[in-house]
C-alpha positions as CSV (number, residue, x, y, z in Angstrom):
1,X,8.7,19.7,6.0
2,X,7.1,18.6,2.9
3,X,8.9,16.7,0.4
4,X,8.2,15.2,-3.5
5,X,10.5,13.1,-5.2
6,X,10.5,10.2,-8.0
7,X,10.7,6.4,-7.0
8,X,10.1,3.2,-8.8
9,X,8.3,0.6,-7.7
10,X,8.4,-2.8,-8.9
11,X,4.8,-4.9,-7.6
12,X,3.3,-7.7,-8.4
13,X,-0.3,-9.2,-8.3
14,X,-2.2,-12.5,-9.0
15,X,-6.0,-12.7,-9.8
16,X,-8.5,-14.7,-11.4
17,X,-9.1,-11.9,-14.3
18,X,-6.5,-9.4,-15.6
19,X,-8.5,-6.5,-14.3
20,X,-7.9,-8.3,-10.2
21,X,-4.3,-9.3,-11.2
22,X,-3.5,-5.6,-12.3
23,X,-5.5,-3.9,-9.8
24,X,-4.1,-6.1,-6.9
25,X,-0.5,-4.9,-8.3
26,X,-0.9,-1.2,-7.8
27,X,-2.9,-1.5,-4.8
28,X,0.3,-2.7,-3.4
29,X,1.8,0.7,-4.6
30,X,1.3,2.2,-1.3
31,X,2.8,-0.4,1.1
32,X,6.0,-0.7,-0.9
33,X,6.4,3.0,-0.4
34,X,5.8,2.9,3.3
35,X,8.0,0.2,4.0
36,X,10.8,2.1,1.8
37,X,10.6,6.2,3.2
38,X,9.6,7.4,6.8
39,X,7.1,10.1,6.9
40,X,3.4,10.4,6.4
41,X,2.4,9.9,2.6
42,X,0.4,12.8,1.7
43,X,-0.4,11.8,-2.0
44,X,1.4,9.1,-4.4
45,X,0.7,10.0,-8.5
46,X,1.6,7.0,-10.8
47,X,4.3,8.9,-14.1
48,X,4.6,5.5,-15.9
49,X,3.5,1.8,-15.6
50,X,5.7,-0.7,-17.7
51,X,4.8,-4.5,-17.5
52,X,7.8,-6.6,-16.6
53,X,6.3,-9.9,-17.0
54,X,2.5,-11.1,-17.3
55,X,1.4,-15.1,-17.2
56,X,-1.7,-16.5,-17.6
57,X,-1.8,-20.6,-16.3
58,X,-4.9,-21.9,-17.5
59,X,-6.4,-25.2,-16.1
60,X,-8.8,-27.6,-16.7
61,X,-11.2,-28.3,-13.6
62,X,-13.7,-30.7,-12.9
63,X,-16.0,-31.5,-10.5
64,X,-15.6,-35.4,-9.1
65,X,-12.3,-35.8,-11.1
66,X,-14.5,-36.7,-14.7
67,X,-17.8,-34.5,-14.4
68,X,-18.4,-31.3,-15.8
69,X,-14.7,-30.1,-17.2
70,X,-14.3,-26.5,-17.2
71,X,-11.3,-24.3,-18.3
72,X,-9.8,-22.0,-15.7
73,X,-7.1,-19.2,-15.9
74,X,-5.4,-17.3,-13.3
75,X,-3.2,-14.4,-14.0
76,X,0.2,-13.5,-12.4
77,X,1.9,-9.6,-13.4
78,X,4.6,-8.0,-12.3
79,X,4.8,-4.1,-13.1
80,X,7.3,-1.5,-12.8
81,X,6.1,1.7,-11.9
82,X,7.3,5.6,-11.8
83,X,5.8,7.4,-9.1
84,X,6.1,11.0,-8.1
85,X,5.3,10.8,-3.5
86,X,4.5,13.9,-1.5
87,X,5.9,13.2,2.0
88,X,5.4,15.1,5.2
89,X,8.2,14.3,7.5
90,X,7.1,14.6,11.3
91,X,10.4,14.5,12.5
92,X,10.6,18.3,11.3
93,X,7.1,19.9,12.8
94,X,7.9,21.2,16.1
95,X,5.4,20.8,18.7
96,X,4.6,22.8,21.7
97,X,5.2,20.8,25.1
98,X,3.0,21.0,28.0
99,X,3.7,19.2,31.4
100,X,0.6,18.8,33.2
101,X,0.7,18.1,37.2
102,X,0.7,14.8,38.8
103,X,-2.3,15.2,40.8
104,X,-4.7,12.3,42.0
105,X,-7.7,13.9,39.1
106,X,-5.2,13.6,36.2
107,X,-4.1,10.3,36.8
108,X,-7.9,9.0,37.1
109,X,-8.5,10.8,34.1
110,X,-6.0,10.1,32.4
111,X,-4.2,13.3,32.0
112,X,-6.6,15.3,30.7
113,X,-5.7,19.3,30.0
114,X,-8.3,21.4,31.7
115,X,-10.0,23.5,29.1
């Protein structure tokens, strides 16, 4: 029912500061993951973060093409991580089945259980 197990994760994230850039990066951790293993994610602990490849572009803007020139920078990363995921697989919890009658009161109510 509950499973743990290693995976590695390669993300990546753009920002106009490092702190957004890296930030946006593992808080793609997640989807990755969901996209890759079926089952409810119970908790996801980062082992090891290894930068693949980090850029900074840096820019010079102006406003009207000639007035007030300003240097910009944006930040592109790419990270490898090692993460340890506890997964609950639903497939696996077994469920106790209860038919309830077709009556004209259930399907107004939308198949309530009387309590």
């Amino acid at each position: 029912m509950k499973k743990t197990f290693q995976a590695k994760v390669q993300v990546e994230g753009t920002g106009l500061s490092k702190e957004l850039a890296i930030n946006k990066a593992l808080g793609s951790i997640q989807k990755k993951i969901m996209s890759s293993y079926k089952g409810l994610i119970l908790r996801i602990e980062p082992i090891d973060v290894s930068v693949i490849e980090a850029k900074e572009t840096a820019y010079t803007e102006r406003f009207l093409l000639f007035f007030f020139p300003r240097q910009r920078s944006k930040y592109q990363v790419v990270l490898e991580v090692e993460v340890n995921v506890f997964l609950l697989d639903a497939e696996e919890i077994a469920f106790d089945k209860t038919e309830v009658a077709n009556t004209m009161r259930n399907m107004l109510l939308g198949n309530q259980l009387n309590k």
